[in-house]
N, C-alpha and C positions, 0 to 999 in steps of 0.2 A: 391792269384789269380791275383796281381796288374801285371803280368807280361803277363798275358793271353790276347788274344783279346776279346773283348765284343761284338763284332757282330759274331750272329752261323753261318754264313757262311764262315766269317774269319776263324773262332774257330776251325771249322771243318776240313778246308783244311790245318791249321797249326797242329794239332794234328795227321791228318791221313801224312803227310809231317814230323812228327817227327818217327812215326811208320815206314813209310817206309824206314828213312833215316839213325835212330840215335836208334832205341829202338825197342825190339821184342815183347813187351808183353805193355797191360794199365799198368800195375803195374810198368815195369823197367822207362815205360815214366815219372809215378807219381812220383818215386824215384828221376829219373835221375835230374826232375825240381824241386824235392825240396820241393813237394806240399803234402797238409795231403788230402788224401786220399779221405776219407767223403767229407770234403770241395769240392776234385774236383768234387768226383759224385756228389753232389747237383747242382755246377758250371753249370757242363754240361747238364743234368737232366733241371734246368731250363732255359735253351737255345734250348733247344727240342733235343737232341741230344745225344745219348747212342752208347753201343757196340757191333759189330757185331761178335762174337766169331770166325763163321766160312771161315769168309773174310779179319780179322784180323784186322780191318776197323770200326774209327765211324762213323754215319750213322745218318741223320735226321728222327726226329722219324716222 
């Protein structure tokens, strides 16, 4: 996760900017960076931050 930013509103806009840019899916993004999977949902999970299936988009909870 050393490559993530730590602030969720960084977090946020660099993950939905990966989504829109480079990855169709959270799973190809987790792959694509490399990252174990658990580790990111908790990451993001305690950053307030999850996934919006239907917008394709994380989303402050």
């Amino acid at each position: 996760m050393d490559n993530l930013p730590s602030d969720p509103a960084i977090l946020l806009s660099f993950l939905n900017m990966k989504l829109r840019d480079e990855f169709d899916s959270p799973e190809a993004l987790v792959k694509g960076l490399d990252l174990d999977e658990d580790e990111f949902k908790e990451y993001i999970t305690r950053r307030g931050i999850s996934f919006f299936a239907p917008g394709n988009r994380f989303v402050l909870d």
